[in-house]
C-alpha positions as CSV (number, residue, x, y, z in Angstrom):
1,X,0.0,0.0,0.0
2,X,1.3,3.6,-0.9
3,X,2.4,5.7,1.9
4,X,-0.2,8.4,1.7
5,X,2.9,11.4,3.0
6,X,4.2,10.2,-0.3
7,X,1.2,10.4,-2.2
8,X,0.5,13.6,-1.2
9,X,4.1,15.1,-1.6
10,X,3.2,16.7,-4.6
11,X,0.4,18.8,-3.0
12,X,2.6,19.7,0.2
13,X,5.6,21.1,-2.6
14,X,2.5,23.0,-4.8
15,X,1.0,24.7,-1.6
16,X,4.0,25.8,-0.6
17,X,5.1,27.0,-4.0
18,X,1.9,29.0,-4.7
19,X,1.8,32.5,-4.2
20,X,-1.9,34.7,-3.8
21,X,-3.3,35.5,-6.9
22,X,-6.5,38.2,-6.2
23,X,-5.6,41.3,-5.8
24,X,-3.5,44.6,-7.2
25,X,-0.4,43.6,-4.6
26,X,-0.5,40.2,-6.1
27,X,-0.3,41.2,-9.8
28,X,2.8,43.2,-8.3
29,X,4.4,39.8,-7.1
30,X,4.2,38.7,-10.5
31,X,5.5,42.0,-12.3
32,X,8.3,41.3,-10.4
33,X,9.1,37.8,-11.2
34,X,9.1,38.6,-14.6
35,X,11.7,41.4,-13.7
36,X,13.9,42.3,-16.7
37,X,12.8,40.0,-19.1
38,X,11.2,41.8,-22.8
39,X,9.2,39.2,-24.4
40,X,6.0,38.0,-22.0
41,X,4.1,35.2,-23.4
42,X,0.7,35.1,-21.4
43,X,-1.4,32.6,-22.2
44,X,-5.3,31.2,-21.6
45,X,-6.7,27.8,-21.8
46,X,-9.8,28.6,-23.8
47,X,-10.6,31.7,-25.6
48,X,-14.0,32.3,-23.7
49,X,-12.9,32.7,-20.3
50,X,-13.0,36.3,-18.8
51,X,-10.9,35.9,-16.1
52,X,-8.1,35.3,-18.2
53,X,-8.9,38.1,-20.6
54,X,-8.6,40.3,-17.1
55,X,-5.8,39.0,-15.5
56,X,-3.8,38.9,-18.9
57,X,-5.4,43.2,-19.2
58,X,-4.3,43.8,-15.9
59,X,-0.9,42.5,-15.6
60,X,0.3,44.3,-19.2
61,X,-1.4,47.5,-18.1
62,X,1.4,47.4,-15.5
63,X,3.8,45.9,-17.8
64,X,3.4,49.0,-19.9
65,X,3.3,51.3,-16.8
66,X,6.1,50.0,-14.7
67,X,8.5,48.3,-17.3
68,X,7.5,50.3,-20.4
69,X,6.4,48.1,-22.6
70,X,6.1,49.1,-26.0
71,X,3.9,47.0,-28.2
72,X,0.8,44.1,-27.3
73,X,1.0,41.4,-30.0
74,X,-2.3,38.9,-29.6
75,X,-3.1,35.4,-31.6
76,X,-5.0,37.5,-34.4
77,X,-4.5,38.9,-37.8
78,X,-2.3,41.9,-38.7
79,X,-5.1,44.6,-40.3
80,X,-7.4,43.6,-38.1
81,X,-4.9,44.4,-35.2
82,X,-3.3,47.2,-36.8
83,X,-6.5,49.0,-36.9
84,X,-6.7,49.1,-33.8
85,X,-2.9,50.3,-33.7
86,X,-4.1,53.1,-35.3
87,X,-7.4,53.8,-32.6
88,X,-4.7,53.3,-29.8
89,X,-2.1,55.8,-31.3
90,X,-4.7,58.6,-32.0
91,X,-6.7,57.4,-35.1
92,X,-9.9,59.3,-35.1
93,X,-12.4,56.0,-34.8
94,X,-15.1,57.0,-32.3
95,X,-14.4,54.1,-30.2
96,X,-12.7,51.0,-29.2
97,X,-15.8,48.7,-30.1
98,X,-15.4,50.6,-33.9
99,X,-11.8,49.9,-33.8
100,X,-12.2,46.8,-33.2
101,X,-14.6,46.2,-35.9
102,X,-12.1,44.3,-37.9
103,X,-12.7,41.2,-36.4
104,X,-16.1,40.6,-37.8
105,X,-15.4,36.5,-38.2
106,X,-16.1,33.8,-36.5
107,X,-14.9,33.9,-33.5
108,X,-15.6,37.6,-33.5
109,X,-15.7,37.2,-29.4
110,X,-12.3,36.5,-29.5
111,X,-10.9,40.0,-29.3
112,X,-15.0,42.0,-29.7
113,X,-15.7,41.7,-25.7
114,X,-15.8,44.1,-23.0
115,X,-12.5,43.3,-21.2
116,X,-10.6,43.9,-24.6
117,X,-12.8,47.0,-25.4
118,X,-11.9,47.9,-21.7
119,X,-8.1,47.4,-22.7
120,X,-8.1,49.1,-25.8
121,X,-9.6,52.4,-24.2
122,X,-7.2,52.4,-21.3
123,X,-4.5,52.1,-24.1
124,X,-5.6,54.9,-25.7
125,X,-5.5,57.2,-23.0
126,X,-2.3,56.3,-21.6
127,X,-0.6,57.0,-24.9
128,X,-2.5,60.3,-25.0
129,X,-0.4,61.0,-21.8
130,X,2.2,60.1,-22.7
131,X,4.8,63.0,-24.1
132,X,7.2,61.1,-26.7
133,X,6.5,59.3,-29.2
134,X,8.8,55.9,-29.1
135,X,7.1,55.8,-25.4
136,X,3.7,54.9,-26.9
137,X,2.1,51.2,-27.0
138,X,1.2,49.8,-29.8
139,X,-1.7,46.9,-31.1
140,X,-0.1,44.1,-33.6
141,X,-1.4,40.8,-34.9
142,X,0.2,38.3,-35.3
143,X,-1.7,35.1,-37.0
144,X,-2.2,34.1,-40.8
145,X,-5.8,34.0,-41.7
146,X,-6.3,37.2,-43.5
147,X,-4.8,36.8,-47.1
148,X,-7.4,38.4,-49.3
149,X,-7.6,41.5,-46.4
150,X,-3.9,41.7,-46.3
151,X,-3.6,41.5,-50.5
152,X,-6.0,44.7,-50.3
153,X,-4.0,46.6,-47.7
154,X,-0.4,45.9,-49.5
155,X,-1.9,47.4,-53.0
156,X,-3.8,50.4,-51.3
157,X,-0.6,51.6,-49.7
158,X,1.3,50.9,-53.7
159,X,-2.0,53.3,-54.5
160,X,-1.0,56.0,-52.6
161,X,2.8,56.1,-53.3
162,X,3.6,54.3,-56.8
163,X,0.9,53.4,-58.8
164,X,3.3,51.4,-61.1
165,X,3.7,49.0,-58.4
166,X,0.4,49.2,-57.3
167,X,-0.3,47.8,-60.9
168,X,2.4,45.2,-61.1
169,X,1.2,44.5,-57.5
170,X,-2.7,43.7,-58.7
171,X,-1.5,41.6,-61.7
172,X,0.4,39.4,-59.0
173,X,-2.0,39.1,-56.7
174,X,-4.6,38.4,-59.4
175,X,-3.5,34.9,-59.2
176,X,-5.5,34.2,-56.5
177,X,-9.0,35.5,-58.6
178,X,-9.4,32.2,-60.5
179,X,-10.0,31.0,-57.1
180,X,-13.1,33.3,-55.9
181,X,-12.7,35.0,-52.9
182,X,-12.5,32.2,-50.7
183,X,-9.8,31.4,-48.8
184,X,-10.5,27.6,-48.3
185,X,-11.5,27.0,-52.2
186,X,-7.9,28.0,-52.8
187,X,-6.5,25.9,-50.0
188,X,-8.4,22.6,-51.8
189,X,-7.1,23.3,-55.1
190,X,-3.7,23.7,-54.2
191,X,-3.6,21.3,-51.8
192,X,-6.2,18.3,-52.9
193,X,-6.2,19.1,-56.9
194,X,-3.0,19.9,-57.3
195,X,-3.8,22.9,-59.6
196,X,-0.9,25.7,-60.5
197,X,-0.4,27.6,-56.9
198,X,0.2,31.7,-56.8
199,X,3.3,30.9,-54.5
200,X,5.3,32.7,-57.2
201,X,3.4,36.0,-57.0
202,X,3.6,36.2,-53.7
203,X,7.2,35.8,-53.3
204,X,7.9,38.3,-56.2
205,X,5.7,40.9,-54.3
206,X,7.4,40.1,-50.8
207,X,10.9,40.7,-52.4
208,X,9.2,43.7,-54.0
209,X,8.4,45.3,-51.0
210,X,12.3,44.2,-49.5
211,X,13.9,45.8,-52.3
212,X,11.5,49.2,-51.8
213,X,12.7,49.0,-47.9
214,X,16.1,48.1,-49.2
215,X,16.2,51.9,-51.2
216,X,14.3,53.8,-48.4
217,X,17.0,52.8,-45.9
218,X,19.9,54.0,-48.3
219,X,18.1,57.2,-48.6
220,X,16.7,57.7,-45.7
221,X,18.3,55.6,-42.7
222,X,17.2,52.2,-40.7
223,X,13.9,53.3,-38.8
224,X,10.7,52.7,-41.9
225,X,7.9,53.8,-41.6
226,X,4.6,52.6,-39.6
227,X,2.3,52.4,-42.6
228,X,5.6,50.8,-45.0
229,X,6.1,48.6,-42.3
230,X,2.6,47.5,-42.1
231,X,2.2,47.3,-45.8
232,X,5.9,44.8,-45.5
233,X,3.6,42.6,-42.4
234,X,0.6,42.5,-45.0
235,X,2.5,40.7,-47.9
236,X,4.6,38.8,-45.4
237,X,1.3,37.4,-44.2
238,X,0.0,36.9,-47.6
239,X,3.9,34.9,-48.6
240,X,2.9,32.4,-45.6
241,X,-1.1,32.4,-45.8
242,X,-0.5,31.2,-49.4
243,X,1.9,28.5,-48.2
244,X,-0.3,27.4,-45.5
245,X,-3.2,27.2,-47.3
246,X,-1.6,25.5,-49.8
247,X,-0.4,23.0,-46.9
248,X,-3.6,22.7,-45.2
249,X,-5.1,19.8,-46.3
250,X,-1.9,18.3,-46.1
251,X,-1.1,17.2,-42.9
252,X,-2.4,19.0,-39.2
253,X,1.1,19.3,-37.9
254,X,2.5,20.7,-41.0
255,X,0.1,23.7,-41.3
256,X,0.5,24.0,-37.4
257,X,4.1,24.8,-38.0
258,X,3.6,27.4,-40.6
259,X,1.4,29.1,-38.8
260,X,3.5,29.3,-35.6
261,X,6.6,30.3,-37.3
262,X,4.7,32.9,-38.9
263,X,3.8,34.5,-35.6
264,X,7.8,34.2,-34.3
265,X,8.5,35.9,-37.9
266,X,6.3,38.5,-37.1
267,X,6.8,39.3,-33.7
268,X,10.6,39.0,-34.8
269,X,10.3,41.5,-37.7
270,X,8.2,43.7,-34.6
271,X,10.8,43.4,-32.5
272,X,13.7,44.6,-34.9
273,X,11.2,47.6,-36.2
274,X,10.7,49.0,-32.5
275,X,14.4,49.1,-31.9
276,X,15.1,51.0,-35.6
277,X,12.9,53.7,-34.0
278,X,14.4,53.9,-30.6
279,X,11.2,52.2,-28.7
280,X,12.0,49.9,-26.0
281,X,12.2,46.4,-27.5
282,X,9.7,44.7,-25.2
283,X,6.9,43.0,-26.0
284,X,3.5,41.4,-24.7
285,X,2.0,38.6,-26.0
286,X,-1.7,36.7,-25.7
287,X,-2.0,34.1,-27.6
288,X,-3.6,30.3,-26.5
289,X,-1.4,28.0,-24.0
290,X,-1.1,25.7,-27.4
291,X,0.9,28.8,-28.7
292,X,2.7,30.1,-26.2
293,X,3.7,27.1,-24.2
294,X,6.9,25.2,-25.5
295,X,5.2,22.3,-28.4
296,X,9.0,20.3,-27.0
297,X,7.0,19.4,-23.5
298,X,3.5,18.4,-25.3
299,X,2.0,15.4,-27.4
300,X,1.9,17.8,-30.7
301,X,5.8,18.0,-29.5
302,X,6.3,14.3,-30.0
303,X,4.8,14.0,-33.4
304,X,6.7,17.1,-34.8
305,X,5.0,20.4,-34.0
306,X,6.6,23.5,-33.3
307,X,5.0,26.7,-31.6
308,X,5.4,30.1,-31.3
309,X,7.1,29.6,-27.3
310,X,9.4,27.0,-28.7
311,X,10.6,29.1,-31.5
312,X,10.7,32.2,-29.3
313,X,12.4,30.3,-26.5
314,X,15.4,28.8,-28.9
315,X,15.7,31.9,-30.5
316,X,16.2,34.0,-27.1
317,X,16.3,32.3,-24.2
318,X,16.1,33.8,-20.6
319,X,14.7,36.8,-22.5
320,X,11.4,35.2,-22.8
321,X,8.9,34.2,-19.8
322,X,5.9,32.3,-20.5
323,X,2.6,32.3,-17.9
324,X,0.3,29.7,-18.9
325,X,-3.7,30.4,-17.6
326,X,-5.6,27.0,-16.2
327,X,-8.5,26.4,-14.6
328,X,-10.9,23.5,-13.3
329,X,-14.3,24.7,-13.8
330,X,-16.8,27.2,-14.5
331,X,-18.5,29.0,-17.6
332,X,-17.2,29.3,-21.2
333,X,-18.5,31.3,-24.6
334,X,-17.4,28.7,-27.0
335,X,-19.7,27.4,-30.2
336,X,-20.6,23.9,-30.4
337,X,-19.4,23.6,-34.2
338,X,-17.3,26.1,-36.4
339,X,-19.5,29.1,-37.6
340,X,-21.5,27.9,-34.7
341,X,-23.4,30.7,-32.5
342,X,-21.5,31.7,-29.7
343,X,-23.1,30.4,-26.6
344,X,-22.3,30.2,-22.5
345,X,-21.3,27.0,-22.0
346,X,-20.6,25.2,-18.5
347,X,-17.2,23.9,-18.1
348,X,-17.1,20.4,-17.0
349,X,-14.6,19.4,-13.9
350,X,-11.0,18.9,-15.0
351,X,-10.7,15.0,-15.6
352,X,-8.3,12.8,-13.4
353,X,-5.0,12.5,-13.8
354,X,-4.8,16.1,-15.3
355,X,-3.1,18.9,-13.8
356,X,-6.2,21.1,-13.4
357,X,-7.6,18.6,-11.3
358,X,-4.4,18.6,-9.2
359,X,-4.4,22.5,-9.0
360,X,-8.0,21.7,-7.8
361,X,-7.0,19.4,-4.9
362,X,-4.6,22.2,-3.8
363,X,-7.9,24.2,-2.3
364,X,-6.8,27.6,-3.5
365,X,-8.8,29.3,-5.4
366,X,-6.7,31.5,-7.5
367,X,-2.3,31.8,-7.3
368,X,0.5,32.5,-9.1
369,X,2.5,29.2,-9.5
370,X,6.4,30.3,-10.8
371,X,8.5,27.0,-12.1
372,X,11.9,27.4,-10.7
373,X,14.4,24.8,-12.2
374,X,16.0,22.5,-10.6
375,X,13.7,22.9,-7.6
376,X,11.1,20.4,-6.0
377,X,8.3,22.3,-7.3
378,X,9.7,21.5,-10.9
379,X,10.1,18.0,-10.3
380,X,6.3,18.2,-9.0
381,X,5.5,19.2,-12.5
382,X,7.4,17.0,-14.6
383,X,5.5,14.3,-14.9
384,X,3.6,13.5,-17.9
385,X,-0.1,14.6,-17.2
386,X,-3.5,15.3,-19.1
387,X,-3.6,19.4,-19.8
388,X,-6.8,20.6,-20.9
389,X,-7.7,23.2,-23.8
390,X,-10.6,24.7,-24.9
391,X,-10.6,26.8,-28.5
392,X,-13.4,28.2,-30.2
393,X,-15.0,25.3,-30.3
394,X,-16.2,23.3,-26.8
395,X,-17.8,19.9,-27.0
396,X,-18.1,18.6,-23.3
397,X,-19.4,15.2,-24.3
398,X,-16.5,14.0,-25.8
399,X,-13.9,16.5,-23.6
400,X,-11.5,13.8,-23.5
401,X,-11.0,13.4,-26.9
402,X,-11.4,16.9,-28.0
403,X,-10.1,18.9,-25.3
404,X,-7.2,16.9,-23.6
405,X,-3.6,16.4,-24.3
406,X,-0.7,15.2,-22.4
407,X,2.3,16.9,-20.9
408,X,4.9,17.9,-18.8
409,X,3.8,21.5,-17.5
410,X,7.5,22.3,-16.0
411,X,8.9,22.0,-19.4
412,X,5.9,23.9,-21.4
413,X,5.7,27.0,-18.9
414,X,7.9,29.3,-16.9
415,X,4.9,29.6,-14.0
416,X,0.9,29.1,-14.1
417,X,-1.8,31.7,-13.0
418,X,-4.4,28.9,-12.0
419,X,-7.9,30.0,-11.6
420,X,-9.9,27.1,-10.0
421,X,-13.4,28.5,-11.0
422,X,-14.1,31.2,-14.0
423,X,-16.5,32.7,-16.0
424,X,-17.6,33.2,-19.5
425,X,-16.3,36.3,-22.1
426,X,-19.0,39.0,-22.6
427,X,-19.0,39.6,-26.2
428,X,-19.6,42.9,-27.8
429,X,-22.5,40.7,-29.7
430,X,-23.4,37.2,-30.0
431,X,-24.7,37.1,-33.5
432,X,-21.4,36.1,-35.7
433,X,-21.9,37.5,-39.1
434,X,-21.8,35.1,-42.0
435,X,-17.7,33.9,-42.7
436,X,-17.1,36.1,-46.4
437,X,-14.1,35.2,-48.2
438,X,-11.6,34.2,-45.2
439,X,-11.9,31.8,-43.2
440,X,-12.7,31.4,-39.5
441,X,-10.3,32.6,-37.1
442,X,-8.2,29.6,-35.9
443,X,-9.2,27.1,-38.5
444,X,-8.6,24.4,-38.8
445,X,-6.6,23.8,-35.2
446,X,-9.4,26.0,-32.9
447,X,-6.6,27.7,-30.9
């Protein structure tokens, strides 16, 4: 029979691990764990839950305050982000919910809710208050799914600057018209027909852009502009949408990877922008635990995939601190199947054997967990456990199948912000507007 002081090790290193995680002083505690380091990863475990939205709110609101942080970066698509950039920055939209209006598909709730409204206005007046210019935060987005919106944004900016590139730029991208307007017909042909792709248009306007940065740096020196550097993002994007899509039907893991290395490109290319114009390099991210969590310590890990906290992680190290979100119960806004209608959904309790149901067992209700290696508390959260996630899409009768992965949290996370019981987003609306011409946000994965 097992000794039950042994059984219940675990627990006894957790509880003495956890720090209080409910009030202003606590978010302080955790500001100052992360101390020096410029690239925060903060993460959620479903993209429905409003505690996380908060928590992630409050804690780069003092980010931005106390370390000067100088750019958010979230798990959605560059113009629809960058619109709000410009709301943020002083762009004359009447409000944060107008601003915001870019992300009109499904899951529109994703970043259209009251704690990211909330955040955007709070953004907006802080840079207003804020005297010089490289001091100011910006709004960026990182993710893939916006190819046709992106096309549009690269040749309006050619429009207003050299109309013979705007025209080489439309016959390139015309490529894409044989296909409709539809993202996912594109991503069949290419990918189950095997039809002639438009991967060589979108290179040749990607190095078209290069070159054009290329000749405003000799004339004018390193720091480019916001709107050229935008218009460089957009036909970035549309470079690795095209390959994506064209990967898609391929093989899960392989589009995974394109995807995620697209956000480390971008937030890379972000990175190296700021710096050109003197703003602090130092960045916040939200994105899903599946994104920001190192893929190495994870099932996807094992058969191949790579995410945006691996990549970010190899590429610099002790500069980067990832905060994965969990919780054990409570209420959701998830749909039941893509294009579905947002609903409040209950969460079921974690399952056995999985580490929210250990952070259950702990009987704390919210606290800050931080991974120290080499420690007992690492070795706690090594082994090779069931880690839930919830997407867009939550389907509680078959939550072990859909929902649940294994891992080994010590190896995927820097520290945990457990939540035992939360609640479900408030969207700006419920009604999601029929998809037109891209697809869903997070498709095919659902984080």
């Amino acid at each position: 029979m097992k000794d039950p002081r042994v059984a219940n090790k675990p627990l006894a290193v957790l509880r003495a691990g956890a720090q209080p995680f409910e009030s202003a002083d606590d978010d302080d505690r955790v500001i100052s764990w992360i101390g020096d380091a410029p690239i925060v990863l903060l993460g959620e475990s479903s993209h429905g839950t409003h505690d996380f939205y908060e928590a992630r709110a409050r804690l780069t609101q003092k980010l931005i305050e106390q370390k000067g942080f100088a750019a958010v970066a979230i798990e959605g698509d560059w113009p629809d982000a960058y619109q709000v950039n410009r709301y943020v920055l002083g762009g004359n939209e009447p409000d944060a919910a107008s601003a915001l209006s870019g992300f009109r598909r499904f899951p529109s709730w994703m970043w259209r809710n009251t704690v990211v409204a909330d955040f955007v206005e709070w953004l907006r007046e802080h840079n207003k208050a804020t005297p010089r210019p490289e001091w100011r935060t910006g709004f960026y987005g990182l993710d893939l799914y916006s190819l046709h919106t992106s096309i549009r944004a690269v040749v309006d900016y050619l429009d207003q600057r050299d109309p013979d590139a705007a025209r080489a730029a439309r016959m390139s991208y015309a490529c894409f018209d044989h296909f409709g307007h539809d993202a996912d017909s594109y991503a069949w042909a290419a990918g189950r027909l095997g039809v002639e792709t438009c991967e060589a248009e979108v290179t040749r306007e990607l190095v078209a852009l290069h070159q054009r940065q290329m000749e405003l740096v000799r004339r004018n020196g390193p720091a480019a502009s916001e709107e050229f550097f935008s218009a460089e993002q957009n036909a970035r994007l549309a470079y690795n949408a095209e390959h994506y899509y064209r990967t898609m039907f391929g093989g899960r893991i392989a589009a995974w990877n394109i995807r995620d290395e697209h956000m480390a490109e971008i937030l890379s290319e972000l990175l190296e922008h700021m710096q050109s114009r003197n703003q602090a390099p130092k960045v916040v991210v939200w994105a899903h635990n599946s994104h920001v969590g190192d893929a190495r310590a994870t099932e996807m890990g094992e058969q191949g995939g790579r995410n945006l906290g691996q990549l970010l992680r190899e590429r610099y190290g002790p500069r980067v601190k990832t905060i994965g979100f969990t919780t054990y119960t409570g209420t959701v806004i998830a749909a039941s199947d893509w294009n579905g209608r947002a609903a409040c959904k209950h969460i079921n309790p974690a399952l056995p054997d999985s580490y929210e149901e250990l952070f259950h067992e702990m009987d704390r209700p919210r606290f800050f967990l931080p991974i120290l290696p080499d420690s007992e508390l690492h070795d706690a959260l090594s082994s090779r456990r069931l880690e839930r996630g919830i997407g867009v899409v939550y389907r509680p009768a078959n939550e072990r199948q859909s929902h649940y992965f294994h891992a080994r949290l010590a190896s995927q996370f820097d520290a945990i912000i457990h939540l035992d019981e939360t609640r479900a987003l408030s969207p700006l609306e419920f009604a999601q507007p029929p998809a037109v011409g891209e697809p869903a946000e997070t498709f095919p994965e659902g984080t």
